[in-house]
Structure formats: C-alpha cells, structure tokens
C-alpha positions as a Python dict, from the first residue, in 0.01 Angstrom:
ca = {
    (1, 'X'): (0, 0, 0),
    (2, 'X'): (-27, 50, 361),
    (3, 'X'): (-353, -110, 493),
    (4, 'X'): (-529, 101, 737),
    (5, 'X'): (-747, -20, 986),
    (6, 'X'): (-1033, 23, 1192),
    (7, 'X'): (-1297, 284, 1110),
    (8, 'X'): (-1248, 576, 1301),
    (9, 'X'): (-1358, 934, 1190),
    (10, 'X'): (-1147, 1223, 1207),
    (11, 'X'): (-1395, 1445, 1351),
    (12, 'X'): (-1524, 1212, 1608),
    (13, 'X'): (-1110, 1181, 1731),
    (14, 'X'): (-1088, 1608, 1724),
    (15, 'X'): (-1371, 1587, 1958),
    (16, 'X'): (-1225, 1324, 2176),
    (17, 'X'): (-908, 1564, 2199),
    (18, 'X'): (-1116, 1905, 2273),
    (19, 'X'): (-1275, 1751, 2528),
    (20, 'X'): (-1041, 1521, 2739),
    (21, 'X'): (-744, 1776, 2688),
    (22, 'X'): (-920, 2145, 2650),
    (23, 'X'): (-807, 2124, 2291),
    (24, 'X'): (-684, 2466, 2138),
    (25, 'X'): (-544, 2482, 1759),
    (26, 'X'): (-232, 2706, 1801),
    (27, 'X'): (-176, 2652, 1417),
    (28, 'X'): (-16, 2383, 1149),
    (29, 'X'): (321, 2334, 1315),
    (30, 'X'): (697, 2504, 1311),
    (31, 'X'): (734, 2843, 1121),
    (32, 'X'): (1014, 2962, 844),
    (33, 'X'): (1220, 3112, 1166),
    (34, 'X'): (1206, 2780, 1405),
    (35, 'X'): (1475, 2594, 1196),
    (36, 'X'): (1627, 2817, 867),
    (37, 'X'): (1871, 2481, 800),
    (38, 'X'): (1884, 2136, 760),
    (39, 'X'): (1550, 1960, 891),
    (40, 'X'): (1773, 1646, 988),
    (41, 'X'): (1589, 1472, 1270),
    (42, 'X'): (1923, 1425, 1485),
    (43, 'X'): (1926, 1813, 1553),
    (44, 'X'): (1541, 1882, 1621),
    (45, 'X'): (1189, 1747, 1518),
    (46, 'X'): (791, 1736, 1598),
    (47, 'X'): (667, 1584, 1891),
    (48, 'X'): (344, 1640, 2117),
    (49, 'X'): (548, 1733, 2395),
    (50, 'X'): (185, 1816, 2609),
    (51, 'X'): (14, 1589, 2532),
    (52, 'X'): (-285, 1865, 2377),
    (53, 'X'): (-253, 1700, 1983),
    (54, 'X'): (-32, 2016, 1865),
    (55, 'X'): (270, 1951, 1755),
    (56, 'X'): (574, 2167, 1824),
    (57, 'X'): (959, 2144, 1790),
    (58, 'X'): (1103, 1911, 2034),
    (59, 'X'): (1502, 1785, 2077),
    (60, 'X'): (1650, 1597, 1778),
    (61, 'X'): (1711, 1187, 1833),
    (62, 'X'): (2071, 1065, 1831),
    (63, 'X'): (2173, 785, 1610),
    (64, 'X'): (2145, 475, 1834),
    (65, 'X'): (2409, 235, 1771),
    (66, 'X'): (2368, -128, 1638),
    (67, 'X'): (2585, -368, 1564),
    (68, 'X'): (2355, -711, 1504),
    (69, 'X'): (2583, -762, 1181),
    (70, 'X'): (2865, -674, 1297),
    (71, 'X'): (3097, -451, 1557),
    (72, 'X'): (3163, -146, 1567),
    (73, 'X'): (3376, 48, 1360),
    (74, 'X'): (3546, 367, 1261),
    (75, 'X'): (3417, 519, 935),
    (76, 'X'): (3718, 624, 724),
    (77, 'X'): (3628, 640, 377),
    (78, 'X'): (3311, 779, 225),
    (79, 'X'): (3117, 557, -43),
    (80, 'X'): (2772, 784, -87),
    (81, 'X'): (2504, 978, 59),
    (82, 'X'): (2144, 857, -34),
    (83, 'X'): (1833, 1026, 23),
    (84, 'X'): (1466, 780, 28),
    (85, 'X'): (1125, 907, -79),
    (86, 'X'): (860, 703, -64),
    (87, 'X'): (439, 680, -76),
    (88, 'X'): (408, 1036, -122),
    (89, 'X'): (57, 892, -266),
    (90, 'X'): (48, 1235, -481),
    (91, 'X'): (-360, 1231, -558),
    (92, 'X'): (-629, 1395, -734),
    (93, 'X'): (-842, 1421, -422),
    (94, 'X'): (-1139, 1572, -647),
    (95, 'X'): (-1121, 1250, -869),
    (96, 'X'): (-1471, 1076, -874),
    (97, 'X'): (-1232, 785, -907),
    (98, 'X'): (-1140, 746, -558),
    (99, 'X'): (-1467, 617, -390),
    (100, 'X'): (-1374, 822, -69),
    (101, 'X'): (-1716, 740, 38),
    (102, 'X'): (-1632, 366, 74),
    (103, 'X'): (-1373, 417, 353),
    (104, 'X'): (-1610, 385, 656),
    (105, 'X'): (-1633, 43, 567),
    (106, 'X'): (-1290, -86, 608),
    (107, 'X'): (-1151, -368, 459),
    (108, 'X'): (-993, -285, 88),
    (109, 'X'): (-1138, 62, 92),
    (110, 'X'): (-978, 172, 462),
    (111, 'X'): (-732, 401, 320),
    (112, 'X'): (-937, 604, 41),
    (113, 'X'): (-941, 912, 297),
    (114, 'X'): (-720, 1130, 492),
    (115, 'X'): (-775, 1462, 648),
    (116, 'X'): (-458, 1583, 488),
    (117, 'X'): (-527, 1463, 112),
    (118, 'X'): (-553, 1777, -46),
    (119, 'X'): (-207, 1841, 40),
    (120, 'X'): (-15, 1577, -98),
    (121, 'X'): (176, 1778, -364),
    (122, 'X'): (260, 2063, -126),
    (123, 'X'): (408, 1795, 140),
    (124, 'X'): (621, 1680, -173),
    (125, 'X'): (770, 1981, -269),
    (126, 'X'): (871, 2064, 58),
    (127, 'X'): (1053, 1719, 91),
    (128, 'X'): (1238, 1751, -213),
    (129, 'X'): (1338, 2146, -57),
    (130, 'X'): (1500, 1906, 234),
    (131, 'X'): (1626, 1659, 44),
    (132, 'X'): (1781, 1934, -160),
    (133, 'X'): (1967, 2012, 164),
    (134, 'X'): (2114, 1695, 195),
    (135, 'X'): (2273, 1706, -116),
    (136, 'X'): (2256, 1352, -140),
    (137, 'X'): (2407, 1181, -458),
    (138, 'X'): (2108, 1039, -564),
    (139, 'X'): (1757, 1046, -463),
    (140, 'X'): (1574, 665, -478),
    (141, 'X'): (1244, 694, -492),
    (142, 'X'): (1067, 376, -363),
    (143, 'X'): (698, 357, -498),
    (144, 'X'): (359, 468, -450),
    (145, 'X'): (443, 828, -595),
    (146, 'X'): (84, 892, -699),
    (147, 'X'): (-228, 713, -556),
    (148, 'X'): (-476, 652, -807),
    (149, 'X'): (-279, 533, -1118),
    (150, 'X'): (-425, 859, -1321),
    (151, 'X'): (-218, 1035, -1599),
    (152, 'X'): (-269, 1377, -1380),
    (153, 'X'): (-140, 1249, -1077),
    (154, 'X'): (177, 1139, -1237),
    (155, 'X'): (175, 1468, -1435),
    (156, 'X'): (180, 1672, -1096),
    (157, 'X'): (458, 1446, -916),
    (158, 'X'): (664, 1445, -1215),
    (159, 'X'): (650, 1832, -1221),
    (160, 'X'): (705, 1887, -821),
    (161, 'X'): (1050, 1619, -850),
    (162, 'X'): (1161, 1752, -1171),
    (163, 'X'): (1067, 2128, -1096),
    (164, 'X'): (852, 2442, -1256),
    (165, 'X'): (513, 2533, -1194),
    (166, 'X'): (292, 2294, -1043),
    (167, 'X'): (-119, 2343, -1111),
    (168, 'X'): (-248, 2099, -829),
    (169, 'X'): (-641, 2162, -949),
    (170, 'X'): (-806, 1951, -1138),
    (171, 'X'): (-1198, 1956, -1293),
    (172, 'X'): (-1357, 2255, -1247),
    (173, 'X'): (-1163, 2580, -1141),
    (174, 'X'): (-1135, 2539, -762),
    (175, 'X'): (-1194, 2271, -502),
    (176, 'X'): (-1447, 2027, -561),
    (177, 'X'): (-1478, 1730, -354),
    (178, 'X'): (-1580, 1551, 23),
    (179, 'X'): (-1412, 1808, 231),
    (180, 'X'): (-1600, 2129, 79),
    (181, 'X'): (-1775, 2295, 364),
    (182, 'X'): (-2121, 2181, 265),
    (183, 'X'): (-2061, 1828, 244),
    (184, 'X'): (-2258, 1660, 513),
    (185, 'X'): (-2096, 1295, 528),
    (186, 'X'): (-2004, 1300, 935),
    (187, 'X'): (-1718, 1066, 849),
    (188, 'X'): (-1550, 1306, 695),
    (189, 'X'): (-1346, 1606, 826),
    (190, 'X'): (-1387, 1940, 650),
    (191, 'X'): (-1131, 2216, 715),
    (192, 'X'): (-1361, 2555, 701),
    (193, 'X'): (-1612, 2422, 955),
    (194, 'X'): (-1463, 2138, 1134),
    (195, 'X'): (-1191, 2128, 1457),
    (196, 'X'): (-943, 2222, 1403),
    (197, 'X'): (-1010, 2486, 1192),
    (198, 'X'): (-858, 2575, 871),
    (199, 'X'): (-1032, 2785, 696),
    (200, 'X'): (-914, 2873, 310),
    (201, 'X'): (-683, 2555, 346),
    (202, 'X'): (-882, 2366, 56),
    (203, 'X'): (-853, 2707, -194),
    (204, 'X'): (-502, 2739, -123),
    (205, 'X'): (-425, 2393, -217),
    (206, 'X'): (-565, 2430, -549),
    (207, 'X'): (-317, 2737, -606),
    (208, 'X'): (-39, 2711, -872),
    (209, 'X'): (330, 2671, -650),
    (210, 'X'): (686, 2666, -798),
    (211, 'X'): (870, 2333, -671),
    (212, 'X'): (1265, 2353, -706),
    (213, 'X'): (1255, 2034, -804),
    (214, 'X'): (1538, 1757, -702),
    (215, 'X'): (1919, 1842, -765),
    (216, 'X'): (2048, 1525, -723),
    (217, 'X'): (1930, 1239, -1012),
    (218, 'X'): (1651, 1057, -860),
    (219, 'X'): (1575, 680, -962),
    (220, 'X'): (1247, 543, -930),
    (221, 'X'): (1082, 192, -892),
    (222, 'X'): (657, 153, -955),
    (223, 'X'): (451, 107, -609),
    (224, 'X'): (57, -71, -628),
    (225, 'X'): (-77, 289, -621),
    (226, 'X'): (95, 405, -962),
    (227, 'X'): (-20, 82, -1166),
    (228, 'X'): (-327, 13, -990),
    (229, 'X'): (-685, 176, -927),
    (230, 'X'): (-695, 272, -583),
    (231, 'X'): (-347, 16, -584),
    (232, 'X'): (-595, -308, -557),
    (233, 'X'): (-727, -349, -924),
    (234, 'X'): (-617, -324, -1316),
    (235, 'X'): (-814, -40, -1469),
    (236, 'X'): (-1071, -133, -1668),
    (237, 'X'): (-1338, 26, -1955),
    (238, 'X'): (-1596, 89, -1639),
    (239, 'X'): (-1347, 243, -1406),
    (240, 'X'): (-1198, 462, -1690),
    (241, 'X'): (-1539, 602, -1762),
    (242, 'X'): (-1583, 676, -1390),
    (243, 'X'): (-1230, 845, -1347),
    (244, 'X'): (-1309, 1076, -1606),
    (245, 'X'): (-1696, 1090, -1600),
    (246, 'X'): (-1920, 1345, -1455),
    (247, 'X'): (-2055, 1182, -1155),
    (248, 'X'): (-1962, 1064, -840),
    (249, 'X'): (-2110, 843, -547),
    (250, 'X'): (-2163, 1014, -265),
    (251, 'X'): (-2373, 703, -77),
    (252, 'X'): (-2386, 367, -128),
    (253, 'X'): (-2672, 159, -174),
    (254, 'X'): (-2684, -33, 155),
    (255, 'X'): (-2755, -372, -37),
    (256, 'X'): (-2442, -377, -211),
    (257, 'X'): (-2206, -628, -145),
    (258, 'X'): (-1830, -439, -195),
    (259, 'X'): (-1515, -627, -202),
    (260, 'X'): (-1388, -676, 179),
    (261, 'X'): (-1012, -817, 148),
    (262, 'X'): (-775, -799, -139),
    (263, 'X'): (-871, -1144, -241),
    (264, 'X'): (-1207, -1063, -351),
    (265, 'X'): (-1118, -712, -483),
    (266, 'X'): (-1082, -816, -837),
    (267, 'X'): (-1136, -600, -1174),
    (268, 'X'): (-1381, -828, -1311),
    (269, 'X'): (-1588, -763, -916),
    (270, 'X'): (-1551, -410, -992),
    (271, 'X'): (-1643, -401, -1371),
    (272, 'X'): (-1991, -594, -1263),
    (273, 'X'): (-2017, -381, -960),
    (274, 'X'): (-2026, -91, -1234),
    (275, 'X'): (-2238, -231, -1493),
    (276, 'X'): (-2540, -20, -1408),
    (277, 'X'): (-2386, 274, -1315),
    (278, 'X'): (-2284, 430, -993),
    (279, 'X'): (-2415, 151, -709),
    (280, 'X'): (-2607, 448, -499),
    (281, 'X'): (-2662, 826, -468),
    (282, 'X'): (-2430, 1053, -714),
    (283, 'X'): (-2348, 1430, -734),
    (284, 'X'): (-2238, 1573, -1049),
    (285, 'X'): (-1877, 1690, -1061),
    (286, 'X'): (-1687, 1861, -1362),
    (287, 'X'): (-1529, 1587, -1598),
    (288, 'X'): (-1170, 1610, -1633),
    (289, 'X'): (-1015, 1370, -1962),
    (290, 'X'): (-663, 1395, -1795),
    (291, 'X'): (-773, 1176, -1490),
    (292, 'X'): (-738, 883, -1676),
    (293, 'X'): (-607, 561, -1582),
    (294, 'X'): (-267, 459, -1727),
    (295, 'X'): (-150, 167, -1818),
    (296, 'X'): (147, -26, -1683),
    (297, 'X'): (399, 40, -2017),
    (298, 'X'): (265, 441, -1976),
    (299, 'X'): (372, 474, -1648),
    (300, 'X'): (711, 342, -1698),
    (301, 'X'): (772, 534, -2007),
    (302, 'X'): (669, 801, -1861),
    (303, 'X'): (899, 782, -1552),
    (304, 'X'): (1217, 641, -1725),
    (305, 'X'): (1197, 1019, -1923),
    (306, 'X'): (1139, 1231, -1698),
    (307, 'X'): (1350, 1552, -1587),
    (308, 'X'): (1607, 1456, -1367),
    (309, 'X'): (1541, 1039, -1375),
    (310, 'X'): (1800, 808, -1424),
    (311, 'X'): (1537, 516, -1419),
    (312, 'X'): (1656, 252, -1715),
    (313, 'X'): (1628, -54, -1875),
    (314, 'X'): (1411, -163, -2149),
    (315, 'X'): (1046, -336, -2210),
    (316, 'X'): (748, -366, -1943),
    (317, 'X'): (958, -380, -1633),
    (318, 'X'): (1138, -91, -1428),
    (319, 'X'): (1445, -344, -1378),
    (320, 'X'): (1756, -155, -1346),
    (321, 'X'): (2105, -112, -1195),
    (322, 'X'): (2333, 191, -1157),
    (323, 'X'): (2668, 307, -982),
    (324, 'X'): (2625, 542, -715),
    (325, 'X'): (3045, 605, -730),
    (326, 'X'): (3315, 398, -765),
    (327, 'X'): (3215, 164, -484),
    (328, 'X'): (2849, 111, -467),
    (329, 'X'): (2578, 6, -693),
    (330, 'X'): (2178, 23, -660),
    (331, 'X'): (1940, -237, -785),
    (332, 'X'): (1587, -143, -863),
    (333, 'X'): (1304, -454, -865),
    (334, 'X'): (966, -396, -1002),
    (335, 'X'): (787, -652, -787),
    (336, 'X'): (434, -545, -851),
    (337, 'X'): (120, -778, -1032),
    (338, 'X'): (-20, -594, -1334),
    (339, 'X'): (-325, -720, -1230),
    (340, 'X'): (-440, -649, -840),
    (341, 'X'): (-318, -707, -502),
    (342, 'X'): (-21, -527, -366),
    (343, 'X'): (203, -859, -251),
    (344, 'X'): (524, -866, -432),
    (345, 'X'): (548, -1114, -741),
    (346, 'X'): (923, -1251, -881),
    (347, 'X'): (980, -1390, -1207),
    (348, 'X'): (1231, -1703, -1293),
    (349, 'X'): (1340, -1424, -1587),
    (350, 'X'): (1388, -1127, -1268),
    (351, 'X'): (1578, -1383, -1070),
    (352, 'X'): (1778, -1476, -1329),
    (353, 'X'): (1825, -1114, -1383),
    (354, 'X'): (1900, -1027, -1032),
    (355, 'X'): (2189, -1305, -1006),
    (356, 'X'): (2344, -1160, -1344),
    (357, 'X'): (2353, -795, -1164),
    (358, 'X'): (2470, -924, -817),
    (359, 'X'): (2777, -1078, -966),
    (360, 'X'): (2798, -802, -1205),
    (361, 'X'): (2862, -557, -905),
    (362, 'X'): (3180, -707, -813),
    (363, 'X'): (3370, -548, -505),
    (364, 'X'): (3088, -280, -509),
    (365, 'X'): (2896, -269, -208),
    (366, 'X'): (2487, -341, -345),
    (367, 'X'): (2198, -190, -182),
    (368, 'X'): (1878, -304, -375),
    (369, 'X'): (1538, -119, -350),
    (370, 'X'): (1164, -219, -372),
    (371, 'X'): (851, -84, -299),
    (372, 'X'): (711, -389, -135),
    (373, 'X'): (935, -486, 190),
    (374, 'X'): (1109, -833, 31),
    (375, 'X'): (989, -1050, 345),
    (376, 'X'): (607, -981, 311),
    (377, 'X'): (518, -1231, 52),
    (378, 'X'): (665, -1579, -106),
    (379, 'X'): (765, -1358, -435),
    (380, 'X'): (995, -1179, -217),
    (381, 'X'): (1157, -1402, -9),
    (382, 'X'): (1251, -1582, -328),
    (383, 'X'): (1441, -1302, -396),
    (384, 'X'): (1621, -1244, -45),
    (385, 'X'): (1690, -1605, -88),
    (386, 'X'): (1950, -1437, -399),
    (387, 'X'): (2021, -1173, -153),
    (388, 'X'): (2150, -1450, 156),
    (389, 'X'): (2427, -1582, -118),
    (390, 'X'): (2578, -1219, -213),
    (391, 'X'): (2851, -1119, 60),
    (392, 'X'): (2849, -760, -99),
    (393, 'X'): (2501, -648, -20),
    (394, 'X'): (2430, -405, 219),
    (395, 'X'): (2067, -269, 272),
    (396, 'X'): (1759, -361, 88),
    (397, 'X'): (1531, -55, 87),
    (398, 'X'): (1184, -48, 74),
    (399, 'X'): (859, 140, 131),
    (400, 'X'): (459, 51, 69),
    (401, 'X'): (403, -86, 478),
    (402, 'X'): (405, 320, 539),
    (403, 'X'): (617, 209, 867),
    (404, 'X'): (998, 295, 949),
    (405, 'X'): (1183, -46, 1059),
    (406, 'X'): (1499, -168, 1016),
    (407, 'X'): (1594, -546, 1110),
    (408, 'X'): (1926, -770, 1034),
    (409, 'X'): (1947, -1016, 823),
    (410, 'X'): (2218, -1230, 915),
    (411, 'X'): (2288, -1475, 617),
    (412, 'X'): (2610, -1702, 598),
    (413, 'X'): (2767, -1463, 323),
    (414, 'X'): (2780, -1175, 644),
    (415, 'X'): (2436, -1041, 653),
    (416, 'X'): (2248, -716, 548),
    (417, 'X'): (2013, -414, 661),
    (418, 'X'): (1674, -455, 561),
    (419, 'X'): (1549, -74, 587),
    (420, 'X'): (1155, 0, 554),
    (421, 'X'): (1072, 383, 551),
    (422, 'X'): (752, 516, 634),
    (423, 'X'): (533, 728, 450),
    (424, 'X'): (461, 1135, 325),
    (425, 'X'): (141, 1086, 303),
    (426, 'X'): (66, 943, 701),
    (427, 'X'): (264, 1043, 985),
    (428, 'X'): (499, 1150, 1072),
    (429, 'X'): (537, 1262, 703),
    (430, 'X'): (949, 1230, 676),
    (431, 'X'): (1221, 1097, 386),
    (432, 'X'): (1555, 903, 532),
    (433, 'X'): (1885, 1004, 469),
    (434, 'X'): (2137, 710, 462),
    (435, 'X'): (2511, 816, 420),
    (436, 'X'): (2743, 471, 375),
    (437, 'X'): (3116, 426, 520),
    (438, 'X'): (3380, 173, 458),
    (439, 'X'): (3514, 67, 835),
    (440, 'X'): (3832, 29, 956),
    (441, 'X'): (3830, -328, 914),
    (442, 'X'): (3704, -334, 557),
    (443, 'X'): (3282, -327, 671),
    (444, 'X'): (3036, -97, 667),
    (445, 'X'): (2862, 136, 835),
    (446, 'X'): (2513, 313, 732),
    (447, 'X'): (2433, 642, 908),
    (448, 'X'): (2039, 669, 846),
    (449, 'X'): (1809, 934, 1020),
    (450, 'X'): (1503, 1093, 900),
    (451, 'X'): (1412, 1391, 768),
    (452, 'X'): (1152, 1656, 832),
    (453, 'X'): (1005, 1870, 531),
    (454, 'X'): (1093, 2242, 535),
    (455, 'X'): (843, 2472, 718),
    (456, 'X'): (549, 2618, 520),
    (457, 'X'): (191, 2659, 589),
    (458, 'X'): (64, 2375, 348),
    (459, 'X'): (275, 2119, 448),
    (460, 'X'): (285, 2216, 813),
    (461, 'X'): (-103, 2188, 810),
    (462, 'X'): (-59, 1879, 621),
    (463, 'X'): (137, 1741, 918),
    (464, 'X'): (-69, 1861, 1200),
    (465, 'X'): (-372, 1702, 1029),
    (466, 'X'): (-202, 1347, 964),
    (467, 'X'): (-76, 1370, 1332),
    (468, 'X'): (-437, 1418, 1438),
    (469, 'X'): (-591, 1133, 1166),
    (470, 'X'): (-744, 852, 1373),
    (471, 'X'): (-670, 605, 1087),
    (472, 'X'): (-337, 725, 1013),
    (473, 'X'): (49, 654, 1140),
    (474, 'X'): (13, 813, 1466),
    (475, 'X'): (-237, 569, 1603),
    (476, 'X'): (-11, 248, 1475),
    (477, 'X'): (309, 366, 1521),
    (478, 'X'): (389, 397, 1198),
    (479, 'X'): (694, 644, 1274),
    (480, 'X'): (901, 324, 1461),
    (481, 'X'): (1096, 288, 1769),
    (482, 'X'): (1392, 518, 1808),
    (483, 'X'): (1640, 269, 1652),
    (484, 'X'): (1428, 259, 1335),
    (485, 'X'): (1468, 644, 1224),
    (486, 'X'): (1812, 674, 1341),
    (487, 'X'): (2046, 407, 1380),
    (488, 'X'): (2407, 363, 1317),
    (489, 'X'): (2423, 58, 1142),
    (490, 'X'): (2761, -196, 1138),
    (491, 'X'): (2805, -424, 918),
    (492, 'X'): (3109, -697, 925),
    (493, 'X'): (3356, -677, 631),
    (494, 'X'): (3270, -1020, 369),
    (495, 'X'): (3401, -1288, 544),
    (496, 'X'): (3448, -1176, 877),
}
C-alpha cells in the first residue's frame, strides 16, 4: 500500500495550475490515431512537454545500460518475455466502505481518494489491451488488484483480466458517491463542475464495457488492499455492516480521535470507533450485499480459479512456483498479515518452503515476486537473506511502494535485480515488460521498459487526472529516474 502524504486538494492544485500557467484543458490525453501499435515506452510516451499540466505524446526513453552485476553482454538465446501488473487498486468508489471523507486528515487514511477513482476498471482493461500486445508468456500480477477487500471489487477485476462484460456500477443504478456534482466537500474534485472539466465522465464510468481479457496465463500473489479493509485492518462484524449498509459519513465529528499511523490502526480501534454508529454526519446511499468484505481463504480461492490463472498451491497461503519454459522458474510469496499493517511477514514454514523451491529450480534461472518490496521490513529481509545464497536468481519483483526502482543486489553467490514497479492507479499509470536473455558468457540480461495503456477516453482521462492529483505519483516521483523504467540489466554468469 503506497502511503500518500501531505494533504493537498485536487481542486486547490487545478487552481494553482490555471492561474500560474493560463491553464486550458485540451482533453484526457493521446487519441486512437496518435499510436495504432505497441504502447512500449522506448518508442513514445506522455510527458508535460509545456509545462501547462496537459499531457501529450513526447519521444520514447532508450534502455539505459547497467551493468552493477555484471558486464556487458550479447544476448543470444531467449529464456521468456514477462509482462508486470500491479496496484491496479480496482475499487467500488460508491462503497460507503471507503471513508473517502477521512483523507484530509492524513496519516492511515491519506490515500482513500483520488481524482481518477472512478476509473480504475477502465485503466485495467486498457492495460491488459497492451499487455496483450506484448504477447508476453505470462502475465505476473503483483498485488493490490482491488482496494477495499470487497467480493465486488474482486468480481470486476476478475472479469476485466479474464474477459466478457464488465458492469463497473454498483448500489443504485448510476453514480452515487463524493464526486457527484452536488457534493459540496471542497477537498474533493468533482468532474461536471470542477477544472478541468469532464462533464458525463462519472455516467460513463458506470457503463457496461467488454475487456478482452489477458491472452497470456497470468499468476497472481495477494497485496494489503485485497485482504484488508482499506489494506490497514481485518474486516470485522462493524465494518461488514458498514460496507454493505445504507449509510455513509459524509463529516466527521470533530472530537473523534481516528487512528493516525498504522500502529494504532487496529480492528479492535475500528470496531469501538463503530459501536454507535457512523462517528458524524451520514447520507443515505443504496445498500449493495455484494460489497462485502472477504475473507483471506475467499480471496485466494477465488483467484487460484479464475479464467486464465495459473495461481496454485494448496491451504491459506498463495505460495507457489511455476516454469516459465525450459529455463526459468517464478516464485510467488504471500507476505501479507491476516490481520493489519501492510509490512511483509515470513514464516519459519515459508522459509523452509522457499529453500525447498530454490534448490528445486536447478539450472533454471529464478525470478521471485511479492507485493511488498523484500527490503522494507525484517520479514523480508529474512527472506532475501535465502535469496543472497541462490546463484540462480535473477530479479525479485515487486509492487505495493506504487514507485518504479530497480537496485543491485550484489550477494557472494553473483547478485540479483531487485525490480519495484509503480502503480495503475497513481501516475504515471504503466505495467513493465521484462524480456530475459542468456549472455554470451553464460549471464543474463533483463530488457525491462514500461508500458503505456492503449488510448481511450476513460483511461486517457484517468491519466490526465492522476497526472494532475496533488497527492498522487507525479508530485513524489513515483514514475523513477530514467534507469528505473528502462534499463538493460547485466547480470554475471554463477560464479563469475
């Protein structure tokens, strides 16, 4: 879960842009005609070339050579083309689950809004268009797929991966929720009134769209977000009524005292936080019994059948391994707590696990993926600890810090890529491509670049509006230096 800070208001940063730069909204970004092939970042991509917050199509970014782990190297034989999705944070955004009203405050609740959030299907669909492109041979899908652990969230993502029609409404027929044009909270931005103008956006995202759906087999690990309320705390009796209840707050009580860090935002906090009710003012909104919250063993059920998964295994974990051809093999870790937080948690029975599949693999080159980034949090640096003493893996992959970076590892047994990918639901909205060579000398290289979505007026606008979001990637640099979107990566062969 990618912790957002500061306050900020999207309307208030729209307004700091109209009048410092004589803003003028030429539209949502790149049309059908701009690019009718691959959306590979190397060719072309979005940048605000002016400097006037629109985005437009600017000159692709060459794969910058690195060679911390090793020199370089002619490819000369092919091991496999992956494609990464990850935090597409697929939401309800007319849930009365989501306490959008609580983001002003910061702390645990500074992510519970985005200008864009109504879109979050749409901008998945067209990913899985480009990824399509690729024609990778196999999608990994790295956590955080929906954002509010509800059964319709996972319903909708499972439907835009796998394919068919999608129904992105929920409640009552139409949009219902803090962006409708007559809401009057200032912190929030509203697309029929407010700059820059949208207006129908919020009716057209509750339309029915066909999504394609992946062609490649995708393979998924859990994020905070799927197993967690809001990605912070178990669900609970009181937070089930109130996903699927008939109210929502639309102001808090000022004398409330709200969880402020993830240490204090606990289900039991919550549960007594609830035990009256709503803790301030509360509009009525249409009940909806397929918003609710799922539990852990659901979720992974859920995800390990559906169309087009080859997620595996057995019991309350999604640990699993898988050949990706004859010379590489994935690892999946499910490093999340069932309970709250979003740090990474390994068990003695996962390590033990993990040790089993890394010798298991062989003369296979390994690339292992997690949702949590393996060096945030003791739990995970237990398990790169594993990682240092296996001279066949290449890459860990990961997502949740909503931030592309890539950084060596250099361990005794030759080293490894650890490769974080930002976000589809914050700027600049893209999935990474990684296509693997065997060297010359019996290494490795990893082409990796990013990926724009295909054009379309949803998830163009989508784009646009995360560009322009004063809490989102644009304002942290979540999109990376050059070298980590698209890098050339060398690694040494074992032993050398």
């Amino acid at each position: 879960m990618k912790r957002r800070i500061g306050l900020g208001a999207f309307a208030v940063a729209v307004a700091a842009i109209t009048l410092v730069l004589g803003f003028t909204h030429r539209g949502g970004g790149a049309s059908a005609s701009d690019d009718a092939g691959s959306r590979t970042t190397t060719r072309a991509t979005f940048a605000d070339r002016d400097g006037d917050g629109v985005l437009e199509r600017s000159r692709g970014e060459p794969l910058r050579r690195r060679t911390e782990l090793g020199p370089a190297s002619r490819g000369v034989a092919r091991i496999a083309t992956l494609a990464q999705i990850t935090d597409s944070h697929v939401r309800d955004e007319e849930s009365p689950a989501r306490a959008f009203v609580l983001d002003r405050l910061g702390g645990a609740f500074s992510s519970t809004f985005r200008p864009q959030e109504a879109l979050s299907a749409q901008t998945l669909a067209a990913t899985v268009e480009t990824v399509n492109r690729l024609r990778p041979d196999a999608v990994l899908e790295t956590g955080d797929l929906v954002d509010n652990a509800q059964s319709n969230e996972l319903s909708l993502a499972l439907t835009v991966l796998g394919g068919g029609r999608v129904d992105p409404d929920s409640g009552a027929l139409g949009y219902q929720g803090p962006q409708a044009p007559g809401a009057s909270d200032p912190f929030l931005y509203r697309p029929d009134v407010d700059a820059p103008r949208h207006r129908g956006l919020l009716s057209a995202a509750q339309r029915p769209f066909r999504s394609p759906g992946l062609r490649a087999p995708w393979y998924a690990v859990p994020g905070n977000h799927d197993l967690l309320v809001q990605g912070e705390a178990a669900p609970t009796p009181a937070l089930q009524r109130l996903a699927t209840g008939s109210r929502e707050l639309v102001e808090p009580d000022r004398g409330v005292k709200l969880p402020r860090s993830r240490r204090t935002f606990d289900p039991a906090v919550l549960d007594r936080l609830l035990a009256h009710g709503l803790p301030g003012t509360t509009s009525a909104v249409a009940p909806d019994a397929t918003r609710r919250l799922m539990r852990p063993t659901e979720l992974i059920d859920r995800l390990r059948r559906a169309r087009g998964s080859g997620a595996a295994g057995a019991g309350d974990r999604l640990d699993y391994a898988f050949p990706v051809g004859p010379k590489l093999r994935v690892i999946a870790l499910d490093l999340v707590k069932r309970t709250r937080g979003a740090d990474p948690a390994a068990s003695p029975r996962q390590l033990a696990w993990l040790r089993r599949q890394l010798k298991a693999a062989a003369d296979r080159w390994v690339v292992v993926m997690t949702h949590q980034p393996l060096a945030s949090s003791p739990g995970g640096r237990r398990v790169l600890a594993q990682l240092d003493r296996a001279p066949r893996v290449v890459a860990t992959l990961a997502g949740d810090s909503h931030t592309n970076k890539i950084r060596p590892r250099r361990t005794a047994a030759g080293g490894y890529w650890m490769i974080n990918t930002g976000s589809l639901t914050d700027f600049p909205q893209q999935s990474r491509a990684l296509r693997l060579r065997e060297t010359a000398g019996g290494g490795v290289v990893i082409d990796t670049w990013m990926l724009d979505s295909v054009p379309g007026r949803l998830p163009d606008t989508a784009r646009s509006l995360a560009f322009l979001d004063a809490q989102g990637g644009r304002p942290q640099h979540d999109a990376g230096a050059p070298s980590d979107r698209n890098a050339r990566l060398f690694r040494a062969p074992p032993g050398g």
